[in-house]
N, C-alpha and C positions, 0 to 999 in steps of 0.2 A: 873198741866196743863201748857205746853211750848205754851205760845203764842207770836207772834211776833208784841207789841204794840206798837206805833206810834203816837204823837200827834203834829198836822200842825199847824201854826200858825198863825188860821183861829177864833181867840175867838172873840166875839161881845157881847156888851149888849143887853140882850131881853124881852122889856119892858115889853111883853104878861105874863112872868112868872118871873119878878123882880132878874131876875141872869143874869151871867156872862156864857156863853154858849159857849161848845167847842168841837170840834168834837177828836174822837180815831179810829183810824185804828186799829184795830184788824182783821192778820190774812186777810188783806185787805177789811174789810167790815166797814162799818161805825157805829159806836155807839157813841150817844149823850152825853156830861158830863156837870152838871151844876153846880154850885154856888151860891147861893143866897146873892143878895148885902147885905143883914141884917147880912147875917155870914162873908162875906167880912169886915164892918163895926165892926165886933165884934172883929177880928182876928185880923186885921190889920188897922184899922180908915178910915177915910173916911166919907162924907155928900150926896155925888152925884153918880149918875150911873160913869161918867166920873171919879172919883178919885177910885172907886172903881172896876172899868175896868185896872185902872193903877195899883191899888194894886195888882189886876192877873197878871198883868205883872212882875209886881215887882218877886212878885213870884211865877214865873207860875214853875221852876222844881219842888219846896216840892207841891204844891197842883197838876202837872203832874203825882206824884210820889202818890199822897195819890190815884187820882182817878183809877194806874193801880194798884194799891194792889186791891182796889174797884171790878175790872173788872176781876183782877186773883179769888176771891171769888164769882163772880158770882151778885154781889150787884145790880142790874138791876130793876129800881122798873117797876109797868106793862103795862109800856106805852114801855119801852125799853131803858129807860133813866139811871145816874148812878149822884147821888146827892151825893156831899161832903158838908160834916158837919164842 
């Protein structure tokens, strides 16, 4: 599947569901990709939403890079969303 992915740098914390939330351009339509501050915290440390908003930043290409393997596979759970582990 040749898609053309795209990710803005548009991430925010969203406290309704405890991740690190960020939008993909696919093929110019929007699909949602999240991270959970708990897997943030496990991956790369952190206490607070704030440090763990920073750790995405830190390293937002390897986890921009996990979520379009995610998105070439179809990994979508049924809301329409795309959770990295």
């Amino acid at each position: 599947m040749n898609q053309a992915i795209q990710f803005p740098d548009r991430e925010e914390w969203n406290a309704d569901i405890d991740a690190v939330s960020f939008p993909a351009l696919v093929n110019g339509m929007q699909l949602m990709c999240a991270i959970k501050g708990e897997k943030l915290a496990h991956r790369f440390g952190g206490d607070t939403p704030e440090q763990w908003l920073a750790a995405f930043c830190d390293h937002r290409w390897d986890l921009e890079e996990e979520a379009e393997a995610l998105i070439q596979s179809q990994q979508e759970d049924d809301h329409g969303w795309v959770w990295l582990s």
